[in-house]
N, C-alpha and C positions, 0 to 999 in steps of 0.2 A: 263337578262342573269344571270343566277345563276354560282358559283364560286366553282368547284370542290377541297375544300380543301382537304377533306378526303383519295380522290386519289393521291392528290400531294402529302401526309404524307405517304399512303403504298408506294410510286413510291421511295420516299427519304430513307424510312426506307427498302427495300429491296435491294435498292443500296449501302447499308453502312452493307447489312446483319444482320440486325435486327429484330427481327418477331414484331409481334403488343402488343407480351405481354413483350416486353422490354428485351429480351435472347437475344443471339446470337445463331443462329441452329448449332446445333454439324457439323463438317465438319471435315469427317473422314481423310481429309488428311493432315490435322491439328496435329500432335500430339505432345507429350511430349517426351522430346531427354531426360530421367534423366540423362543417362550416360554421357551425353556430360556436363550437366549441371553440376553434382555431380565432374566432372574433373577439372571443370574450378578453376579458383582460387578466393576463396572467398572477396567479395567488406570488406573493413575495412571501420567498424560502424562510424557514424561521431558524437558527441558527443560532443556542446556546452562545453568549458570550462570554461567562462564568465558565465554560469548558476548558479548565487547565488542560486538558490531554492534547484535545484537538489543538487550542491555540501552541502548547510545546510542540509541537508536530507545524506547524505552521514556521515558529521559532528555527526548529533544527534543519528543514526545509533550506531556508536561506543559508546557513551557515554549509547544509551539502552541496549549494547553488555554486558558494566560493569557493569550495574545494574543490569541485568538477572545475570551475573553469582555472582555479589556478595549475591542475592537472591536463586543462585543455581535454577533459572528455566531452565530447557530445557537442564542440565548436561547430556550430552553424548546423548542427543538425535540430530536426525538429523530433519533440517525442521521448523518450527515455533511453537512454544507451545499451545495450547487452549487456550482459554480467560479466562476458570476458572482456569486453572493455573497460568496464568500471575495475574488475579486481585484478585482469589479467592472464594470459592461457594459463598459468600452472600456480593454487590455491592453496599448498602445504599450507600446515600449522607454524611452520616459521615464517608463510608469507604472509600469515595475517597478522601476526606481530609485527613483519616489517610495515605493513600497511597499516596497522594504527599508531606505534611509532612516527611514521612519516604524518599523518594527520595531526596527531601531540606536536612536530615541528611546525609545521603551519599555521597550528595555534599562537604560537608563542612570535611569531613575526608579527608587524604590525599592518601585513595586508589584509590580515585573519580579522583584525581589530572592527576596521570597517563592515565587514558583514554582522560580527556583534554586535555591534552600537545599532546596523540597522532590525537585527531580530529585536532586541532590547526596546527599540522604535516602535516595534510594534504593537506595546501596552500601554501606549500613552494612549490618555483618556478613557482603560478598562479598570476596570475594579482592579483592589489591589491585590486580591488573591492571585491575579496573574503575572505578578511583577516578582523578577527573579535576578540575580545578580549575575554577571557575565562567569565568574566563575562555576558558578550552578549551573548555568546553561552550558558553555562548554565542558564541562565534565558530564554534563545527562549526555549533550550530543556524542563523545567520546566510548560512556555506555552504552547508547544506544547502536550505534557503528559496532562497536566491539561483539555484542552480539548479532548484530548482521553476518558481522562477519565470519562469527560461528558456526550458524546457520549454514552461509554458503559454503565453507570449509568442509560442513559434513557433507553438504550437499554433492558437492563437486568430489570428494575424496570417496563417495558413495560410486556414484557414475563413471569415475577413473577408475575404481576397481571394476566394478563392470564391464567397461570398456577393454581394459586389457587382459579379462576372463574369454571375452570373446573374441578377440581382434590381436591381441597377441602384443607382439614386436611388429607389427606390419604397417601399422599406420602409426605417426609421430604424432605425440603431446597435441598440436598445432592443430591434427587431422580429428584429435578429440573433441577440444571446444568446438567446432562447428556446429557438434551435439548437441551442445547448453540451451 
């Protein structure tokens, strides 16, 4: 006696309104109420506040907030900066040491201070699993950067070889970032 599964599978899958190719068939009497939708009152987000990751990212946020502008990137613009403005056209491995180097100095002046004290601000009234000492959080922010900046190091050291595989000596450094 052979075992009609094949049948059983169209039998189940057209009782549940499913074709074979795994859709649902349009069923015109189906539709979408926006109006009614767009009326109702919208659900409020729910948003872990126990989330060390997210709130440290929120933390180190601010502290990138004061380095861009004590760097003057992205002054009155609106949106996120380019990568060549933030690290600049040419991304060696010595230029990302100068550029966390230069970050470690900012830290250590007291206009840096102010933006700690305001991340640090911002665990008042949270449990205290998210309460972290300025030193911890400028050295996470420090790591954190520092592998960024790795990141873009290969990224950019990847695409400059490419770049001047294809393109030669013809176009200058300058002519590459526009690529990024």
């Amino acid at each position: 006696m052979a075992l009609d599964v094949g049948g059983r599978v169209q039998q189940l899958r057209a009782a549940s309104g499913v074709h074979s190719s795994g859709v649902r068939p349009h069923k015109p009497s189906a539709t979408f109420n926006a109006e009614g939708y767009l009326a109702r009152e919208p659900r409020t987000p729910f948003v872990p506040l126990e989330n060390e990751r997210l709130f440290h990212r929120h933390q180190c946020s601010v502290l990138l907030r004061g380095w861009m502008s004590h760097k003057h990137i992205a002054d009155g613009q609106s949106g996120s900066p380019a990568l060549s403005t933030f690290f600049g056209d040419h991304f060696s491995e010595e230029d990302q040491k100068i550029h966390v180097a230069a970050v470690r100095d900012w830290q250590a002046r007291n206009e840096e201070q102010k933006c700690v004290v305001e991340a640090l601000s911002l665990s008042n009234g949270l449990t205290d699993c998210l309460r972290r000492g300025a030193a911890v959080l400028n050295d996470s922010f420090i790591q954190a950067l520092s592998d960024y900046c790795e990141w873009y190091g290969g990224r950019w050291k990847f695409y400059h070889q490419r770049f001047q595989e294809t393109a030669g000596e013809r176009w200058s450094p300058r002519g590459f970032c526009a690529f990024l």
